[in-house]
Structures are given as structure tokens and as C-alpha cells.
LODRENMI-177528 format. One record per residue (C-alpha): residue in three letters; z, x, y. Coordinates in steps of 0.2 Angstrom, whole numbers, plus 2048, in hexadecimal, padded with zeros to 3 digits. Each point is the difference from the previous one (the first is absolute). Example, Ala and Ser with C-alpha at 12.3 -4.5 7.8 and 13.67 -1.06 7.14 Angstrom:
2
[r ALA; [827; 83E; 7EA]]
[r SER; [7FD; 806; 811]]
end
This chain:
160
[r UNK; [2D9; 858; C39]]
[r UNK; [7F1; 809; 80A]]
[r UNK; [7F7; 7F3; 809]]
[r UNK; [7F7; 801; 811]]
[r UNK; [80F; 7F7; 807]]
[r UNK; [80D; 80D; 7F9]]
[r UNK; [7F5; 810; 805]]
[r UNK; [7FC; 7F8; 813]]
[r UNK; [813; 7FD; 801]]
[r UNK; [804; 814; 7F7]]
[r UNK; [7F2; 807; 80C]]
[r UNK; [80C; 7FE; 810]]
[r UNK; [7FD; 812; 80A]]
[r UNK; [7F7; 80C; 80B]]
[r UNK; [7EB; 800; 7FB]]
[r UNK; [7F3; 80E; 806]]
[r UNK; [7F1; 7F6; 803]]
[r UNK; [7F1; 806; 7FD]]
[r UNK; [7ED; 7F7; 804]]
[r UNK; [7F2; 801; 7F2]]
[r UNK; [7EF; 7F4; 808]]
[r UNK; [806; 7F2; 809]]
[r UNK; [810; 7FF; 7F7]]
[r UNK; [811; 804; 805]]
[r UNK; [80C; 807; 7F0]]
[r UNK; [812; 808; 800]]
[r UNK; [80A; 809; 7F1]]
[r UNK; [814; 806; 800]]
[r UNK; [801; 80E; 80E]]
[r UNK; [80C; 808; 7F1]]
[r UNK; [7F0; 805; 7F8]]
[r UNK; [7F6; 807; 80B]]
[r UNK; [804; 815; 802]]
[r UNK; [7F2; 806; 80B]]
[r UNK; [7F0; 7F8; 809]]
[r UNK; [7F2; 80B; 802]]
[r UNK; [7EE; 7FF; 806]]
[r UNK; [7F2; 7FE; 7F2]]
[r UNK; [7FC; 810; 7FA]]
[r UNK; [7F2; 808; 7F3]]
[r UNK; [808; 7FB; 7EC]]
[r UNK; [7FB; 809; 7F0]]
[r UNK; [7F7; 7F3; 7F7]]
[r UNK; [806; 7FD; 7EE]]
[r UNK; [7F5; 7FD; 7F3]]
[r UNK; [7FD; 7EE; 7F7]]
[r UNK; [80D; 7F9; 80D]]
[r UNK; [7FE; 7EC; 804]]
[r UNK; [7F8; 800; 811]]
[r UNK; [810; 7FC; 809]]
[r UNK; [807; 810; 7FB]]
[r UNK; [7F9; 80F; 80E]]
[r UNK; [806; 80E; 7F8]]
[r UNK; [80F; 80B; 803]]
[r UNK; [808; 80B; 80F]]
[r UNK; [808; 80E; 7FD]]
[r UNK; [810; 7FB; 80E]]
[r UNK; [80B; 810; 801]]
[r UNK; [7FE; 807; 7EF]]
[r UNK; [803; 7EC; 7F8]]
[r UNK; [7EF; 7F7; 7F8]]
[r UNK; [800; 7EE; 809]]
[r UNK; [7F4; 7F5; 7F9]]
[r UNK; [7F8; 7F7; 80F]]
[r UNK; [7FA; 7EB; 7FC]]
[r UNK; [7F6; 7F8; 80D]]
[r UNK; [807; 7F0; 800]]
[r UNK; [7EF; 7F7; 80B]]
[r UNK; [7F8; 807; 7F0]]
[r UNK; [80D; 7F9; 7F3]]
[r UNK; [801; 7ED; 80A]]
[r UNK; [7ED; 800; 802]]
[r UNK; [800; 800; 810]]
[r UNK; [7EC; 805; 804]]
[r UNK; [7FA; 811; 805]]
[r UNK; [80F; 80F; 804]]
[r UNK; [7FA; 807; 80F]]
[r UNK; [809; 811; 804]]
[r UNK; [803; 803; 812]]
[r UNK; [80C; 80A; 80A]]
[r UNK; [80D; 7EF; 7FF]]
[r UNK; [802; 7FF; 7EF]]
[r UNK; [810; 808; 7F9]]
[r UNK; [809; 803; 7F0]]
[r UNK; [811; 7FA; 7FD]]
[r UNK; [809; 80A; 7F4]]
[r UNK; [80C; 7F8; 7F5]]
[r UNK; [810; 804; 7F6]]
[r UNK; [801; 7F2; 7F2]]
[r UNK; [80B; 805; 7F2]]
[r UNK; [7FF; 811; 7FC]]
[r UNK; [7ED; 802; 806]]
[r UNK; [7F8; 802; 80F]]
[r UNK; [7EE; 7F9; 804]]
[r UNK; [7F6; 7FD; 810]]
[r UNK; [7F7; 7F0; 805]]
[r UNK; [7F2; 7FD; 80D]]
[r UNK; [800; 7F4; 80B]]
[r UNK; [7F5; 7FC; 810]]
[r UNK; [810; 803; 80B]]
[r UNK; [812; 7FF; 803]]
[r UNK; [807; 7F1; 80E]]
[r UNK; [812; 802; 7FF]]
[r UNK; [813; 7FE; 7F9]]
[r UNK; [804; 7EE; 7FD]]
[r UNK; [810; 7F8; 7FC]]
[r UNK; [801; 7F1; 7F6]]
[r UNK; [80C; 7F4; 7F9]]
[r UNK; [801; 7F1; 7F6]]
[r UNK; [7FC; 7F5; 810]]
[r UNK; [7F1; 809; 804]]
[r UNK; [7F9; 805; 7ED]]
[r UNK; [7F8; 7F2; 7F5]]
[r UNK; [7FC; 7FE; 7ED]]
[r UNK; [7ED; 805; 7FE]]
[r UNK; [7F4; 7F1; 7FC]]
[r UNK; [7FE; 7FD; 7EB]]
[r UNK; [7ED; 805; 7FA]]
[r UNK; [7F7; 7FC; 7F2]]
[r UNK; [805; 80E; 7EF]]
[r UNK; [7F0; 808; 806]]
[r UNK; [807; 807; 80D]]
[r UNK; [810; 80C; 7FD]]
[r UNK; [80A; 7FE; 80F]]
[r UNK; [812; 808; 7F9]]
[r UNK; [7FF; 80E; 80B]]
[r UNK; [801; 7F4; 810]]
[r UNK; [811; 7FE; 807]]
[r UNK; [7FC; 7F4; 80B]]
[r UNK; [7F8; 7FA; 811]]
[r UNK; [808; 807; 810]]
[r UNK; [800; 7F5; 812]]
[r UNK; [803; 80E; 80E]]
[r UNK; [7FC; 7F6; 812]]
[r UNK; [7EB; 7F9; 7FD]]
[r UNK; [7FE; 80D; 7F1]]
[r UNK; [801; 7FD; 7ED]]
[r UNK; [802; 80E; 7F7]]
[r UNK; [7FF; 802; 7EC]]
[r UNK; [80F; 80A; 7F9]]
[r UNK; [7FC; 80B; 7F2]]
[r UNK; [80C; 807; 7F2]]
[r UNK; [7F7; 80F; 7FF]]
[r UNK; [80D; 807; 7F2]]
[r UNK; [7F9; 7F3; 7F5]]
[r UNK; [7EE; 801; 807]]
[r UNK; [800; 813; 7FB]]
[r UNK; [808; 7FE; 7EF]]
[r UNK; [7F4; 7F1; 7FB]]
[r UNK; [7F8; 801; 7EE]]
[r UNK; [7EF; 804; 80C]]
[r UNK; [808; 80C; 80B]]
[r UNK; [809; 80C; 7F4]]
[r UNK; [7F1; 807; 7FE]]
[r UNK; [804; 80B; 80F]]
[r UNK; [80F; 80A; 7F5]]
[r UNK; [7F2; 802; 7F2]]
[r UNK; [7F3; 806; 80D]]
[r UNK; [80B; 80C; 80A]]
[r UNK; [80B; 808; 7F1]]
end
């Protein structure tokens, strides 16, 4: 059965983490290919506003989601911090923004807690759990299911 409980306890690993505002986040260093500063993007028509556009990395299309966009997390301000992380999930490859990268984390079931139930309003599938590294709490992301999220598979529409 996939319950907070069950994915906290699955989620036991090494986690790039990664700030957006004031925030601290981490997803499954096993995804992550590359991280790259913010760069200009091709903008693609009729995208949601979370989508940037595309990159053209080494001949491959990535489409590029600004996640401070997608969690509505105020203004995206550009600056010479902000990087990309590029991702392999599945058989695709996509960037996301992020105000910047901290570090690589490990966490285990000691240390990785079942995130907090909301309201139906709020879709919190895509959370993992709640990290506790030292004074910091960190919210662990499954970024495969983020990305392939009714919402989000837009980005396959938008970049093929």
C-alpha cells in the first residue's frame, strides 16, 4: 500500500538538495545528470507558466520547469545563483530551476519522516517525506512522480 509511511521508509538514500525562497528541498541524487547555470530557453507557445521553454543540451530538446513557478512561490528572480538541474526520469530528460544547490545528503529511516496530511485541496503525492539533517528540515521531493503528474505531462506535449 503507498502511504506517506511506506514511501518515507522506501525513500532511504543519498538526496541532492536544492533551495527555492526560503525553503530547503532534496530529490534521489539517481536522477539528477548534470547541474547547470540558468541559461536563455526557447519559449514554447501556450505553455502553463511553469514551463520556461526548452534547451537545446547537446543536440537533445530538454524541456526546462521552474519549480518556484509551478509551487507558487512569488516572483522568479534570475540571478547569476540560479541553476538548472537536469534530470533523467524514465526515459526522458528535463531541467528544473531552482534558486540553488546546498549539497548531497544522506538519509535513512531514523532521520526521514512521513509528510504532514493536508486537506484534498492540496496534492501532496509527490512529497516523500520531511528530512531532519542537524537544525535543518528539508522536504524530500519524488521528483519522478512530480514530473509525470497529470499537470506536469504537459512538458512531453510541449517539447515533442
Amino acid at each position: 500500500m503507498d502511504t506517506p509511511e511506506t514511501r518515507s521508509l522506501a525513500a532511504s538514500g543519498e538526496y541532492l538538495t536544492f533551495t527555492l525562497g526560503a525553503e530547503e528541498y532534496a530529490i534521489d541524487i539517481l536522477k539528477v545528470q548534470e547541474i547547470r547555470g540558468y541559461d536563455a530557453v526557447t519559449k514554447i507557445a501556450n505553455a502553463p507558466p511553469f514551463i520556461k521553454g526548452v534547451i537545446n543540451l547537446r543536440g537533445i530538446i530538454v524541456p526546462i520547469v521552474d519549480l518556484r513557478i509551478k509551487f507558487n512561490l512569488g516572483n522568479a528572480a534570475y540571478d547569476p545563483f540560479t541553476v538548472v538541474i537536469i534530470l533523467n526520469i524514465g526515459k526522458r530528460v528535463m531541467g528544473i530551476v531552482v534558486d540553488g544547490v546546498s549539497d548531497v545528503i544522506q538519509l535513512n529511516a531514523d532521520n526521514l519522516h512521513p509528510s504532514p496530511e493536508f486537506s484534498s485541496i492540496l496534492d501532496t503525492s509527490y512529497l516523500l517525506g520531511l528530512g531532519t539533517v542537524e537544525e535543518r528540515m528539508i522536504i524530500v521531493v519524488d521528483i519522478e512522480r512530480l514530473m509525470s503528474s497529470q499537470e506536469m505531462s504537459l512538458v512531453e506535449a510541449a517539447a515533442a
